[in-house]
C-alpha positions in Angstrom: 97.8 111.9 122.7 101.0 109.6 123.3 102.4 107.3 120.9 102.6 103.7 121.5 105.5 101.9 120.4 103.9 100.1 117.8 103.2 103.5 116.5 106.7 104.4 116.6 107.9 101.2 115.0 105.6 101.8 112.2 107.0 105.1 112.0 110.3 104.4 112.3 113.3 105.4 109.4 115.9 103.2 108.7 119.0 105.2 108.2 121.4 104.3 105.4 124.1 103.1 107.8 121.2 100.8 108.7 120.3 99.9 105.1 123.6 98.9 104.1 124.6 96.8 106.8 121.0 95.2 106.3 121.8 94.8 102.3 125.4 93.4 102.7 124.7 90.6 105.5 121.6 89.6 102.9 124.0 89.7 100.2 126.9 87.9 101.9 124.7 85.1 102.9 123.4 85.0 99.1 126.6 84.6 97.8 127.3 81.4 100.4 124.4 80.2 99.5 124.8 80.7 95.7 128.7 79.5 96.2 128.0 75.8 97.5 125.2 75.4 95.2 126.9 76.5 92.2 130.2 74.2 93.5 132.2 77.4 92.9 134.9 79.5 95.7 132.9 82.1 97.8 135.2 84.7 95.9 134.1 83.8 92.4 130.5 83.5 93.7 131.3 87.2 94.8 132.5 88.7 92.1 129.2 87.1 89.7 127.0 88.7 92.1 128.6 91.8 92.1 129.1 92.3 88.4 125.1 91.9 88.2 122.2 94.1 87.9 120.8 92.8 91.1 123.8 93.9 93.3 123.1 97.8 91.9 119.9 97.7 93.0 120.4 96.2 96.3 122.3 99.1 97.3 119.7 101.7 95.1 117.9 101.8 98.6 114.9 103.2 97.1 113.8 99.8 95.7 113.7 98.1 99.4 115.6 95.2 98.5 118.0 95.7 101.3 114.5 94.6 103.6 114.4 90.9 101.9 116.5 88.0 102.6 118.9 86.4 101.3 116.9 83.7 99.6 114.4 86.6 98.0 117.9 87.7 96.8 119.2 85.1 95.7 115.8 84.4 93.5 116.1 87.7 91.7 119.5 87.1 90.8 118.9 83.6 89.4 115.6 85.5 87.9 117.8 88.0 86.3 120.3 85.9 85.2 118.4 83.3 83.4 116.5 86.8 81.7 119.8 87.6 80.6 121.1 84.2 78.5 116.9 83.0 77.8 
């Protein structure tokens, strides 16, 4: 019996290469985002995100973070944050 191609897309494995370019364009547009609303430079927006808890588990591939957006991102980190100083 064939496979139809929604069978393969189902089916289909990202590879890491795949997962990491997935998690960094989610993650840069994050940080913009997070930058302009925070009235802060791009680089210091950086460097908050990436000295967070969220950033490590972006790129821990098993949590599937890297498949959200950059708003779902951008919620956890606010989330996590606000944890952190409640």
């Amino acid at each position: 019996m064939a496979t139809s191609n929604c069978d393969n897309a189902i089916n289909y494995k990202s590879t890491d290469s795949q997962k990491e370019c997935c998690a960094v364009i989610a993650m840069r547009e994050a940080v913009e985002t997070f930058a302009a609303r925070e009235k802060i430079s791009y680089e210091e927006a950086l460097l908050r995100f990436t000295s967070s808890r969220v950033y490590e588990a972006l790129f821990d591939f098993d949590t599937e973070i890297w498949k959200e957006g950059s708003d779902y991102l951008l919620s956890l980190y606010d989330y996590c944050t606000s944890k952190k100083t409640a």
